[in-house]
C-alpha positions as a printed NumPy array, in Angstrom:
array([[  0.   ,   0.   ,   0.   ],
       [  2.989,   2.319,   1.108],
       [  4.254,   1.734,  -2.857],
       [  0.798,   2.536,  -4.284],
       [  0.25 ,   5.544,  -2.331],
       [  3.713,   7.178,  -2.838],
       [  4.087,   6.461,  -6.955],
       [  0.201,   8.169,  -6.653],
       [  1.123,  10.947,  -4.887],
       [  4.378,  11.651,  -6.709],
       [  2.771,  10.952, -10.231],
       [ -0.69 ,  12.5  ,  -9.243],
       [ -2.506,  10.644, -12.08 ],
       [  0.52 ,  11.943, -14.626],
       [  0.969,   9.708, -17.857],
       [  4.3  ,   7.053, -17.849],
       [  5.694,   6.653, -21.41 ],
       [  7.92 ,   4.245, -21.861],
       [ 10.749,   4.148, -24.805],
       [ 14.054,   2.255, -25.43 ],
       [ 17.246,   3.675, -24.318],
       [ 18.479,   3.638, -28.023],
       [ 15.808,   6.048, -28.584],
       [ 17.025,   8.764, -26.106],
       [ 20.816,   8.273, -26.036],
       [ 23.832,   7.577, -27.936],
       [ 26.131,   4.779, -27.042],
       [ 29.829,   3.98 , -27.134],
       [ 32.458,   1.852, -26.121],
       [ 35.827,   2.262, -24.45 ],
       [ 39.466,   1.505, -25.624],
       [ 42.092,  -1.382, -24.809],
       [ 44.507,   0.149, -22.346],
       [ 47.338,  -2.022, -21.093],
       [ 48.855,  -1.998, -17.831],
       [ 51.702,  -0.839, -19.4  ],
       [ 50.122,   2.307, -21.439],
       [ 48.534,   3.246, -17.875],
       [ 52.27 ,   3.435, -16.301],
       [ 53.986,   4.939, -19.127],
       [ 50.769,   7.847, -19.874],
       [ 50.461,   8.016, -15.657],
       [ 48.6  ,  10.85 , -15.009],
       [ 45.258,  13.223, -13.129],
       [ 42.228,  11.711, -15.089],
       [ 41.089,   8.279, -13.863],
       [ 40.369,   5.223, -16.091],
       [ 37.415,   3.27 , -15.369],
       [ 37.221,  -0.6  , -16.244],
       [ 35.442,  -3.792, -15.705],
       [ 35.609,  -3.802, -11.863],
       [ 33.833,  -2.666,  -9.418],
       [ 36.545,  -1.807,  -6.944],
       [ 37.498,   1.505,  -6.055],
       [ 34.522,   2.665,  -7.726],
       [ 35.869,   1.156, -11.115],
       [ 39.086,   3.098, -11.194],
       [ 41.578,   1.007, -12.607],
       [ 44.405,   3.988, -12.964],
       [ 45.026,   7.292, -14.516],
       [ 46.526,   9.144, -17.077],
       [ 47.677,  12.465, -18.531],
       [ 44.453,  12.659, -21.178],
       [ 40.847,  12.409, -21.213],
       [ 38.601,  10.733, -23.39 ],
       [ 35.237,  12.26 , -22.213],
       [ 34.051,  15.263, -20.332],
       [ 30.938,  15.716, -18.599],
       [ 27.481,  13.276, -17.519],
       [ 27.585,  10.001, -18.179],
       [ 26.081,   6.758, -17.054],
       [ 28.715,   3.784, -17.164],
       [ 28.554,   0.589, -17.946],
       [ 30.398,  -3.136, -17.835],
       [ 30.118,  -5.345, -20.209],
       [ 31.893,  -8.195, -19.983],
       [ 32.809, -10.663, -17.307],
       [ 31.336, -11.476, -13.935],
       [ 30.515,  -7.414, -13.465],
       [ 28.691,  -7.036, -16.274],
       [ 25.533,  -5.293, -16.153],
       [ 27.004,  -3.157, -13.264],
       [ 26.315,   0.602, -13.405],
       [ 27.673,   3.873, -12.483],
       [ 27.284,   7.438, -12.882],
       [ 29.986,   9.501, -14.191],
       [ 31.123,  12.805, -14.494],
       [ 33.928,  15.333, -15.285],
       [ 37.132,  14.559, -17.686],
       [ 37.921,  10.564, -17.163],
       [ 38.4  ,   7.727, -19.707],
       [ 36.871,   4.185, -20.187],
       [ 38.749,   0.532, -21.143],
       [ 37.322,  -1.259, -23.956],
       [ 35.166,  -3.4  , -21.291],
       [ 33.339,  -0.513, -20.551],
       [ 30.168,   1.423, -22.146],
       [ 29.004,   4.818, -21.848],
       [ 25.606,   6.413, -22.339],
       [ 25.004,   9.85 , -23.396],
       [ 21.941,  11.486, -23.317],
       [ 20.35 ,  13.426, -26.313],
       [ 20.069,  16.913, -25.864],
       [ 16.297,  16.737, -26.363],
       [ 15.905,  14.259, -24.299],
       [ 14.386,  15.636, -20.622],
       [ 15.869,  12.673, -18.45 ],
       [ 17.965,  13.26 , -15.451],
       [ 21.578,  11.39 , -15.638],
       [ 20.88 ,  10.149, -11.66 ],
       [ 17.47 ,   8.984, -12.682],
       [ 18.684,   6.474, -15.072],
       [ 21.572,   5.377, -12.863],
       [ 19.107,   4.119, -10.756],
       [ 16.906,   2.715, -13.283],
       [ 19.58 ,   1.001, -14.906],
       [ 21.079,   0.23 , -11.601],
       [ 17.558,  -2.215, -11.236],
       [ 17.458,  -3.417, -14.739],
       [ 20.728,  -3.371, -16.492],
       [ 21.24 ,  -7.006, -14.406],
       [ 18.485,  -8.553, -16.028],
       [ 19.854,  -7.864, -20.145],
       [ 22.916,  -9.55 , -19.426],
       [ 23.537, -12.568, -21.639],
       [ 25.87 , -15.703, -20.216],
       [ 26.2  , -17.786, -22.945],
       [ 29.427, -19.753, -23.339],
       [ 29.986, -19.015, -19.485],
       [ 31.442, -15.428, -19.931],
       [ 28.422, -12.884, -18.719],
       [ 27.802, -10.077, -21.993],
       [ 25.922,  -6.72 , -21.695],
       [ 26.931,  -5.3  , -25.251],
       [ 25.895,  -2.273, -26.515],
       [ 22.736,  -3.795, -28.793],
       [ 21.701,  -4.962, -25.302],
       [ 21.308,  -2.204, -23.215],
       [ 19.687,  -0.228, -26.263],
       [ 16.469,  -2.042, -26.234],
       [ 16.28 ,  -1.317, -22.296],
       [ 13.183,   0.381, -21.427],
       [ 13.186,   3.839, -20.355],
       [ 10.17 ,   5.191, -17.772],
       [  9.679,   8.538, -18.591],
       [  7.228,  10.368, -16.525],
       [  4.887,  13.08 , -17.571],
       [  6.591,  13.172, -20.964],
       [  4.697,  15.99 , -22.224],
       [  5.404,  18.685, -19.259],
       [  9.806,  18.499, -19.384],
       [  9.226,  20.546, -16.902],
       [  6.889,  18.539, -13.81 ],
       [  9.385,  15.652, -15.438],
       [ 12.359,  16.685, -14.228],
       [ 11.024,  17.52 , -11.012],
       [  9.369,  14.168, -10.575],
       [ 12.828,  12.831, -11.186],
       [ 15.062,  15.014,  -9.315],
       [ 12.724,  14.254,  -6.087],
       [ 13.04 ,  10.605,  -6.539],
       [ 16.94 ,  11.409,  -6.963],
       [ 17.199,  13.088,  -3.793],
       [ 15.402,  10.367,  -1.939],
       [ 17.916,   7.919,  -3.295],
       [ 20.42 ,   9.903,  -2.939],
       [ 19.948,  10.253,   0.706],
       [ 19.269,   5.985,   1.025],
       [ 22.657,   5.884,  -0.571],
       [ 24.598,   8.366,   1.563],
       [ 23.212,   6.434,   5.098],
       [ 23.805,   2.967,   3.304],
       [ 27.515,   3.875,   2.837],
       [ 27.384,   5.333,   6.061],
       [ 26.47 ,   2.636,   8.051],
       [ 28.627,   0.22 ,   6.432],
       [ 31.793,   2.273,   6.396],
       [ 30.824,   2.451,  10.423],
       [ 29.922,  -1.38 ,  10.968],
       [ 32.841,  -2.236,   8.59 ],
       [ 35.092,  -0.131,  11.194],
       [ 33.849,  -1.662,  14.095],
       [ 34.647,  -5.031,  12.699],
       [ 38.511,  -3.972,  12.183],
       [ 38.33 ,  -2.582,  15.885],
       [ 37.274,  -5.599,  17.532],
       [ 39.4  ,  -7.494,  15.357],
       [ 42.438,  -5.387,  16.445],
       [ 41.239,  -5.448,  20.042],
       [ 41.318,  -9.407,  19.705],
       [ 44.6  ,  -9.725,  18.555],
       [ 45.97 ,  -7.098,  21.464],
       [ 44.747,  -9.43 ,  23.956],
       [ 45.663, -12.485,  22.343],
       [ 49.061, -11.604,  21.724],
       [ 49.697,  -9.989,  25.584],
       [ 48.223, -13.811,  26.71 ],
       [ 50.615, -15.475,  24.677],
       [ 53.619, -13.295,  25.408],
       [ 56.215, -14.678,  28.344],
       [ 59.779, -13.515,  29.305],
       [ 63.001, -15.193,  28.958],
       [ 63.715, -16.957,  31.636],
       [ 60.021, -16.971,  32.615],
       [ 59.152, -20.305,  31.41 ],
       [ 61.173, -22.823,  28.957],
       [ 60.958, -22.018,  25.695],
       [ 61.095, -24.343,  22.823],
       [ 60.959, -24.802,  18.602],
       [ 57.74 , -26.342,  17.152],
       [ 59.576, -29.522,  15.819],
       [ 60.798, -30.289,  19.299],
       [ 56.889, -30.062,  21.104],
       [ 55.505, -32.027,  17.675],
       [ 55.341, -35.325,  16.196],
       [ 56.509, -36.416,  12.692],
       [ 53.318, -36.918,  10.457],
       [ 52.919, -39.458,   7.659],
       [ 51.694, -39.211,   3.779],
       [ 48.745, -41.36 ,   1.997],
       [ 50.461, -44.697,   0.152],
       [ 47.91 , -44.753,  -2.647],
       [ 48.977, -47.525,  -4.268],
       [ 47.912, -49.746,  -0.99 ],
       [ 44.374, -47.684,  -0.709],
       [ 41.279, -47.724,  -2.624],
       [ 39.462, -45.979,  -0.463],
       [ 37.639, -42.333,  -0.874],
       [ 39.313, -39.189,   1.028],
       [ 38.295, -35.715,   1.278],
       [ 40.879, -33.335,  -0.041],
       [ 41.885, -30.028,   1.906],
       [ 42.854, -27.742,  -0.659],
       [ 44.84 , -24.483,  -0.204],
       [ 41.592, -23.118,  -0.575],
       [ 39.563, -25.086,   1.375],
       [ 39.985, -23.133,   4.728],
       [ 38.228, -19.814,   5.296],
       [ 40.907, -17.017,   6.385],
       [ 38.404, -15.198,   8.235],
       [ 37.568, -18.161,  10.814],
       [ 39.775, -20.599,  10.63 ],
       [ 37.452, -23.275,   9.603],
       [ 37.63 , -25.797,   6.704],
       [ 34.83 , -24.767,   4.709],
       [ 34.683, -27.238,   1.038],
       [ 36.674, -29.704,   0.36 ],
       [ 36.161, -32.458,  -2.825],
       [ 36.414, -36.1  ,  -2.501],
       [ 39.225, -38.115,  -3.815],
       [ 40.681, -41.914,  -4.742],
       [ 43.368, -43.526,  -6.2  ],
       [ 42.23 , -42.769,  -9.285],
       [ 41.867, -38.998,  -9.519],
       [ 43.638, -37.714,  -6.451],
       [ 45.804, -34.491,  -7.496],
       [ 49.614, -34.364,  -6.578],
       [ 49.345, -32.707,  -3.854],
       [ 46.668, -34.871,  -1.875],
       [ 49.422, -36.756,  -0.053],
       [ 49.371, -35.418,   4.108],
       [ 46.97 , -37.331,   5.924],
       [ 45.994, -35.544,   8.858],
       [ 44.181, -36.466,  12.138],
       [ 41.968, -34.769,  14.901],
       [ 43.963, -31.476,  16.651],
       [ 46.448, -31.384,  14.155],
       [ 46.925, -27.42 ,  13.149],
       [ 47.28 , -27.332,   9.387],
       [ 49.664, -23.698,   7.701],
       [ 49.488, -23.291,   4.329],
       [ 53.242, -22.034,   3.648],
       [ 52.898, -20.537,   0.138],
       [ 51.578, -18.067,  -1.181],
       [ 48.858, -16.245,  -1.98 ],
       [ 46.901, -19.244,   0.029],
       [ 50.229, -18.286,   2.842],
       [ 48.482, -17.762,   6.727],
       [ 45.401, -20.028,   6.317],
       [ 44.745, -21.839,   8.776],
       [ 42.781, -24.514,  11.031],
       [ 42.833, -26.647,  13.71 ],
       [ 41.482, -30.324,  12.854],
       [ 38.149, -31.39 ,  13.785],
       [ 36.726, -34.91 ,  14.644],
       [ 34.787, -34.387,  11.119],
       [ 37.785, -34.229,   9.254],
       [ 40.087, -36.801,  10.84 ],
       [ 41.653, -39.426,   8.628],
       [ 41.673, -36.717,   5.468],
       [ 43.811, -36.346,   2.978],
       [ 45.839, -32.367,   2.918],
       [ 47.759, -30.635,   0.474],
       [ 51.422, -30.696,   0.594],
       [ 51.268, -27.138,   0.541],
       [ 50.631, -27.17 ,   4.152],
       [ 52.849, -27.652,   7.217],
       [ 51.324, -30.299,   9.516],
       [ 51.829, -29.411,  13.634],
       [ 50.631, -32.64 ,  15.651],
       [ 51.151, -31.869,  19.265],
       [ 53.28 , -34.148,  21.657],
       [ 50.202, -33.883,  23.949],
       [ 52.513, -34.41 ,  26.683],
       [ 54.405, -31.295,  26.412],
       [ 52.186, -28.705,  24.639],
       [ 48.363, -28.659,  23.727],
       [ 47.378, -28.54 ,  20.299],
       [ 45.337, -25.333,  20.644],
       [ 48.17 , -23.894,  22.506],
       [ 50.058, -24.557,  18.89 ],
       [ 47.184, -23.415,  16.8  ],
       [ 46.647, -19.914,  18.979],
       [ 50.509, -19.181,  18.189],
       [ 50.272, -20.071,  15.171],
       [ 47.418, -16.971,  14.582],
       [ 49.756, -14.517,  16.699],
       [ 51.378, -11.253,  15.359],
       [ 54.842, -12.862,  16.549],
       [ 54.361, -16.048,  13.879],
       [ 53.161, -13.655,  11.195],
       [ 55.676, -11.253,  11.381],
       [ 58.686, -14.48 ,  11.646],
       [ 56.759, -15.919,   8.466],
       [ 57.29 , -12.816,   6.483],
       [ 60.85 , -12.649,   7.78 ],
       [ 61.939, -16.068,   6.344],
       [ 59.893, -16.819,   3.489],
       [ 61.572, -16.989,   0.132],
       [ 60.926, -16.964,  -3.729],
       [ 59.567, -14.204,  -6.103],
       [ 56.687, -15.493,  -7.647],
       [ 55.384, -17.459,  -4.971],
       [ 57.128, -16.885,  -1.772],
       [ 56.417, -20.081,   0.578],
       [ 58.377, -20.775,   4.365],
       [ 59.7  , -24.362,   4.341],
       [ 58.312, -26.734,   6.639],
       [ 61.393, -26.784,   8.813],
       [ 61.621, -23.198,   9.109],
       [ 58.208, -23.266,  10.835],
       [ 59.65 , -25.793,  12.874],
       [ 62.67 , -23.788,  13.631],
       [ 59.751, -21.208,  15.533],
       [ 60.189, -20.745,  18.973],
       [ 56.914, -20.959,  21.488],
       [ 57.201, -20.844,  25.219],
       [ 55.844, -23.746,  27.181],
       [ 54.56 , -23.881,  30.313],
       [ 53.031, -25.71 ,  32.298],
       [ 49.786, -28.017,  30.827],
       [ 47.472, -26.231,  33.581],
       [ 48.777, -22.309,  32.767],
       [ 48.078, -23.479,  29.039],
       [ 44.718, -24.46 ,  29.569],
       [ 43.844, -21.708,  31.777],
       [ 44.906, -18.963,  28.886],
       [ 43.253, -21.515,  26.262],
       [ 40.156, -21.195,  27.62 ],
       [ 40.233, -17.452,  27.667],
       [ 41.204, -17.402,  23.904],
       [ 38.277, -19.444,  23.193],
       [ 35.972, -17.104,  24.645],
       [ 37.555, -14.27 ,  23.125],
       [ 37.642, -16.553,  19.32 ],
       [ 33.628, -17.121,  20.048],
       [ 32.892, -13.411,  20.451],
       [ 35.176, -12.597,  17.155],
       [ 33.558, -15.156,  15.228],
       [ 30.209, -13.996,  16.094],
       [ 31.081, -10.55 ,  15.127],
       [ 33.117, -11.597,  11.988],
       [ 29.534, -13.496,  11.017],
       [ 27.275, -10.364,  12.238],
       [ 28.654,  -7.529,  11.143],
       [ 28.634,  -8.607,   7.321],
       [ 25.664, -10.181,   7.674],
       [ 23.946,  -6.858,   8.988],
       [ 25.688,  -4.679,   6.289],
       [ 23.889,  -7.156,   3.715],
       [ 20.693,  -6.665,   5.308],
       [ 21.315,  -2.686,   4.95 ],
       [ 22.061,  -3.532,   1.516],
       [ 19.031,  -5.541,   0.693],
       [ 16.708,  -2.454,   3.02 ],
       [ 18.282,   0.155,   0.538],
       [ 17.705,  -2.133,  -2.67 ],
       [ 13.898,  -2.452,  -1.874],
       [ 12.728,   1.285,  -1.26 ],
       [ 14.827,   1.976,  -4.68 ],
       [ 13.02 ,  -0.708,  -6.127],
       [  9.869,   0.702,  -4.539],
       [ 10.562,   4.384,  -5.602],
       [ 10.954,   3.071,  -9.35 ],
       [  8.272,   1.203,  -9.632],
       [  6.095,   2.59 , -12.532],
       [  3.198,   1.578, -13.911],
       [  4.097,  -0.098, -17.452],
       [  1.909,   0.01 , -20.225],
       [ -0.914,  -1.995, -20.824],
       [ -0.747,  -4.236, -24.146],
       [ -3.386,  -4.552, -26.67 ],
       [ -5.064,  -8.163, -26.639]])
């Protein structure tokens, strides 16, 4: 009813005509750009792209294709179909389009941002798996165009919607930039406490390397198996919580290269190399008797001497991060050797001190995870809040078809 009675109010009984983008702007594309023309022409006017990072901005240079209002568009790839509205002196890559208005035409450059922000998505064509909005495409888009024979009340019908948007968007971006803040605070504030529990003199307690307080660890013979394994890939744990989150099942037959650690309950599992480099987990029950990559180092705690979560909460400190980074090597893929994270120093104390500060670490872990799964969670909600009154503030009456 809320829809009805606002589109009523704001249209007061005016007509809705409806044409085709093609009708009421001129289209173009963008040029290919290299990485290397955007270093050596490195200049004040941005270049917009594919992505939707960073607003689009992919770099700038010393020139200027186009100057003025635009709406923006991607074409190709996963993006495609995404929208933005442009304006002043910038430039576009060739996976990029760009509508111009007419001058006769009485439409406000917002007001189809945010129509085509709605419908743009649905045009796009995915055939042979690479997502297309091309130029012929967003053409034949239909245009609402409100009281089209007063340019006058048009324009202010428009420019009201606008501002209405316009103010959704502002305390959309608001909120998230604030709940997105308070995640990296409480993240920070985590790892402050975390790392002052885990942090010992010399001479306080015994300290000792990680291959001394672990156990050796032993690889799959698939030649004497036919059994079926789930794989842990380098991508198969989560960064953000530490948790294995996919992983594919495997034989004999098909197992990759790689598939060769088997790993039990409370092991702590590193990937070494990167870009996968700092993931990682903790065993469960669920995944005991897997199959890893050997792209991860395998920590199985001499349960005697150290427990494994006292391993795996060192392994997530500042101290382990910063010695990784120290003694990693290689250009293209810089990895630490198994034995280097070995060579890592942890003090141990006594079982009952390490289960004392365990146990505080897993209440502070709970509270993190709960905020690393509620804060995005709520900024998606925001999202989805904002999407629905801009879906309800476009929503015109189309035109009725003749039987």
């Amino acid at each position: 009813m809320m829809k009805q009675n606002f589109m009523e109010k704001l249209l007061d009984g005016v007509k809705v005509e409806w044409k085709e983008l093609g009708e009421i702007a001129d289209l173009n594309r963008g040029r290919v750009m290299s990485k290397e023309y955007l270093i050596e022409n490195k200049g004040i006017y941005p270049v917009f792209s594919s992505q939707t990072a960073n607003n689009g901005m992919i770099g700038s240079i010393s020139t200027f294709d186009f100057d003025g209002e635009y709406v923006n568009w991607t074409t190709d790839g996963a993006n495609a179909g995404t929208v933005f509205y442009r304006t002043g002196k910038f430039s576009i890559t060739n996976v990029s389009g760009l509508i111009k208005l007419k001058l006769s035409t009485n439409i406000n450059y917002k007001f189809l941002y945010y129509w085509l922000s709605i419908e743009a998505k649905k045009h796009v064509y995915s055939g042979m798996g690479n997502p297309k909005l091309m130029s012929h495409q967003v053409e034949k888009i239909p245009i609402p165009i409100p009281c089209p024979e007063n340019p006058e009340k048009s324009l202010k019908i428009q420019s009201e919607i606008v501002r209405i948007l316009d103010t959704f968007t502002e305390l959309t971006a608001e909120l998230t930039a604030e709940l997105t803040a308070e995640l990296t605070a409480r993240k920070k504030q985590y790892n402050y406490y975390r790392d002052k529990l885990l942090s010992f003199e010399e001479g306080e307690v015994k300290w000792k390397a990680l291959g001394e307080v672990t156990l050796p660890t032993s690889n799959i013979r698939w030649r004497d198996t036919n059994g079926i394994y789930r794989y842990i890939d380098l991508t198969s744990v989560c960064r953000e919580k530490n948790t294995i989150i996919e992983t594919t099942e495997i034989s004999a037959e098909n197992a990759p290269s790689r598939a060769q650690k088997l790993v039990v309950k409370d092991d702590v599992i590193f990937a070494t190399t990167r870009p996968t480099q700092q993931r990682l987990c903790l065993i469960t029950e669920e995944y005991s008797g897997e199959v890893a990559s050997t792209g991860y180092c395998i920590l199985r705690a001499k349960e005697n001497e150290v427990l494994p979560k006292w391993i795996y909460y060192f392994i997530t400190s500042t101290r382990f991060n910063n010695y990784v980074e120290e003694n990693q090597s290689g250009s293209a893929y810089p990895a630490i050797s198994d034995a280097k994270v070995k060579e890592f120093n942890i003090p141990v104390p006594s079982l009952n001190e390490q289960e004392s500060i365990v146990s505080i670490l897993d209440k502070f872990e709970v509270l993190t995870t709960s905020i690393v799964d509620g804060l995005p969670r709520e900024i998606e909600l925001r999202q989805k809040q904002y999407e629905y009154y801009r879906n309800m503030l476009l929503n015109f009456p189309k035109e009725e078809v003749e039987a």
